[in-house]
C-alpha positions as CSV (number, residue, x, y, z in Angstrom):
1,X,0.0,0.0,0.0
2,X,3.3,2.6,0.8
3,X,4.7,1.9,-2.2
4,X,1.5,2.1,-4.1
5,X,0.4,5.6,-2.6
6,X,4.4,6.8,-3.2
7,X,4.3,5.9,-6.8
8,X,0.5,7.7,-7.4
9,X,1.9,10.7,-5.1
10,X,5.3,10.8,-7.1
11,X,3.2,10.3,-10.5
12,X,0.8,13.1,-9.9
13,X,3.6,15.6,-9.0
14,X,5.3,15.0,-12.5
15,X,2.3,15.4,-14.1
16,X,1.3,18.6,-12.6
17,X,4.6,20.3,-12.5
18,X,4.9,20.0,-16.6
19,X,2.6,22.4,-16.9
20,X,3.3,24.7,-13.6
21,X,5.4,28.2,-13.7
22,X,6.3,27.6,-9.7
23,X,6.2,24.3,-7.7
24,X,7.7,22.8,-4.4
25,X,8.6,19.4,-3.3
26,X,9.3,19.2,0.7
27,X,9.9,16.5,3.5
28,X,9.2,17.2,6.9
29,X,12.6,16.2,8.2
30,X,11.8,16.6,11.9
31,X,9.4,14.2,12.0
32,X,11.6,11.8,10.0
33,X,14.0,11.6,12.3
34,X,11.8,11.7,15.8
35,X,8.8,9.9,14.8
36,X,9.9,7.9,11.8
37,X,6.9,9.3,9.7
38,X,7.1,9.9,6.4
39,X,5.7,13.3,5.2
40,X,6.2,14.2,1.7
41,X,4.8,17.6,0.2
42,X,4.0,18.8,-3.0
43,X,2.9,22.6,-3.4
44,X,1.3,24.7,-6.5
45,X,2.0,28.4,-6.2
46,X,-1.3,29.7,-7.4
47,X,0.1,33.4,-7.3
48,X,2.9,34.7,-5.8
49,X,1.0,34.7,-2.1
50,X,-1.2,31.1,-2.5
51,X,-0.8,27.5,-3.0
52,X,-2.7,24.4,-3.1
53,X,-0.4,21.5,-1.0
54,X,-1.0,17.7,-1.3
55,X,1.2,15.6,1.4
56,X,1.3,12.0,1.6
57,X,2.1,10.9,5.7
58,X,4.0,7.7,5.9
59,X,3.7,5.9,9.1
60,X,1.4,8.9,10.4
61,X,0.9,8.9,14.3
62,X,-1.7,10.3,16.0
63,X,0.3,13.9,17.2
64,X,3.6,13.2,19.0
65,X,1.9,10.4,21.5
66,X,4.8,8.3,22.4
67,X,4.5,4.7,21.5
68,X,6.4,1.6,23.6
69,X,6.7,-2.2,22.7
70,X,3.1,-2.6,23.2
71,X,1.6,-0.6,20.9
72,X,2.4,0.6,17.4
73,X,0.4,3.2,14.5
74,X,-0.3,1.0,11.7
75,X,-1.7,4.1,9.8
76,X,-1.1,6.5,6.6
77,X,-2.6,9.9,5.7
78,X,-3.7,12.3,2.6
79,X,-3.6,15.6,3.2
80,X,-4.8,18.7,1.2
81,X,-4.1,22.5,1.7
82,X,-4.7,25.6,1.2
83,X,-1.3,27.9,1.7
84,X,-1.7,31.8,2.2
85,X,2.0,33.8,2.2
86,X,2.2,37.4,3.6
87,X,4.9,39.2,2.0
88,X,5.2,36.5,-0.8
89,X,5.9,33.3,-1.6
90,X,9.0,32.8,1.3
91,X,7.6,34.1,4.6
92,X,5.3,33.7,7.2
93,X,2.3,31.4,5.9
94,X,-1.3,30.3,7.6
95,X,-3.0,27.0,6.0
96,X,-6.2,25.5,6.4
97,X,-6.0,21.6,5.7
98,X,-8.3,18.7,5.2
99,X,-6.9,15.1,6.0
100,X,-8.2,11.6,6.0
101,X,-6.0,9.1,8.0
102,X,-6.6,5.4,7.7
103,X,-5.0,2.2,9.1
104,X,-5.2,0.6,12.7
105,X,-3.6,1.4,16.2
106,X,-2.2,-1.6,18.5
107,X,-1.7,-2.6,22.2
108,X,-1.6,-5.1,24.5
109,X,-4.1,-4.7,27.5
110,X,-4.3,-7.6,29.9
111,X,-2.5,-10.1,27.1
112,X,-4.8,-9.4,24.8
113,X,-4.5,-7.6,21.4
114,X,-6.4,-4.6,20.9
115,X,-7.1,-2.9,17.9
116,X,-8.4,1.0,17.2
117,X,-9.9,1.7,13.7
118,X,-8.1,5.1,13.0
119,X,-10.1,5.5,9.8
120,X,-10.9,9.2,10.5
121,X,-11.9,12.4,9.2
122,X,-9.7,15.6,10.4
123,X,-9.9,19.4,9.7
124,X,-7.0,22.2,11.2
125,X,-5.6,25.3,10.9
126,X,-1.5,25.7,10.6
127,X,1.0,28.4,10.0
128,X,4.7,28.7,9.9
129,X,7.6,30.3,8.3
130,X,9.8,29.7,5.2
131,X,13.3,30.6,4.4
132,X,13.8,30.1,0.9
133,X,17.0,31.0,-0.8
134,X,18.1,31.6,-4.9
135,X,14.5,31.0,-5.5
136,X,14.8,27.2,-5.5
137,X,15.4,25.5,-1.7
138,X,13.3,26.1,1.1
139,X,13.6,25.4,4.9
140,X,11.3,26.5,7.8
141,X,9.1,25.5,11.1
142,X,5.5,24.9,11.3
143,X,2.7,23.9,13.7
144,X,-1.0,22.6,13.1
145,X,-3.9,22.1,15.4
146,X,-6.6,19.9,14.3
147,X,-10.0,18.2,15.1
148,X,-10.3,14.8,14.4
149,X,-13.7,13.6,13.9
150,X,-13.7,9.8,14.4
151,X,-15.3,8.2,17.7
152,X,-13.5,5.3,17.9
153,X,-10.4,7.3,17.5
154,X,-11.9,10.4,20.1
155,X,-12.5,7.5,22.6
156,X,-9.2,6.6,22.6
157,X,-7.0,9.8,22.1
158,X,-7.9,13.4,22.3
159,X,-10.1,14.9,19.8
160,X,-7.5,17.7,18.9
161,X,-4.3,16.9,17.8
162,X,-1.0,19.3,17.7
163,X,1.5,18.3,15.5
164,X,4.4,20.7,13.6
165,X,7.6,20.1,11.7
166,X,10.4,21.3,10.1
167,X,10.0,21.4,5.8
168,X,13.3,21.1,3.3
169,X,12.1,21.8,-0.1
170,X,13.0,22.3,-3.6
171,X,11.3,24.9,-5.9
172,X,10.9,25.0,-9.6
């Protein structure tokens, strides 16, 4: 399933930036190397001040809960964006975002193996601020809150979720 949603992620971006004036590919390398998630970005630059952002999460854990031998995220995400930049395309930047997580979360309780359905609907607000230099690489912090709108997930974490990062990207 990774590989499948890599390749349709990876395919779509070459598609789209064929046609584009101003793109950006991006990993959130924070959360690479603390979580071991997988977020890979691709943004449109409607105008100088907007873009639309598609990120596939890898390994996507419910905000930075800590997990032990017990329990493990067996989940993935899609996430769509809208981007808005004050003083252009390379400063501070607010986004709303729709996301739809899917997969499974595992523990042992008592001996017993116990599954959550994280299948789960999520809307937030983010905002955060890019360096970007010669026009083509980009580096900055950012932070999201979000709502998740799943029982099953609300009964067993929080309904809000804080998560943030710290993008690399490439613009062309």
């Amino acid at each position: 399933m990774k590989k499948f949603l890599c390749c349709c992620f990876f395919c779509g971006i070459s598609i789209i930036s064929q046609a584009q004036n101003q793109s950006e590919i991006k990993l959130n390398i924070l959360n690479t190397i603390i979580r071991a998630s997988v977020e890979i970005g691709y943004e449109y630059f409607t105008t100088t001040n907007s873009s639309v952002g598609v990120e596939v999460l890898i390994n996507d854990r419910f905000s930075y809960y800590p997990e032990d031998d017990n329990e493990e995220f067996k989940t993935n995400s899609l996430q769509l964006s809208y981007n808005f930049y004050f003083s252009g395309a390379g400063k501070t930047y607010i986004y709303p975002f729709v996301k739809y997580r899917f997969g499974e979360y595992e523990e042992v309780v008592d001996a017993a193996l116990v599954k959550t359905d994280m299948n789960s609907f999520i809307l937030g607000l983010g905002g955060g601020y890019k360096w970007v230099w010669n026009d083509q690489f980009a580096f900055g912090p950012y932070a999201n809150i979000a709502r998740n709108f799943s029982e099953d997930v609300n009964d067993r974490f929080s309904a809000v979720e804080i998560n943030g990062g710290i993008s690399i990207g490439y613009r062309f």
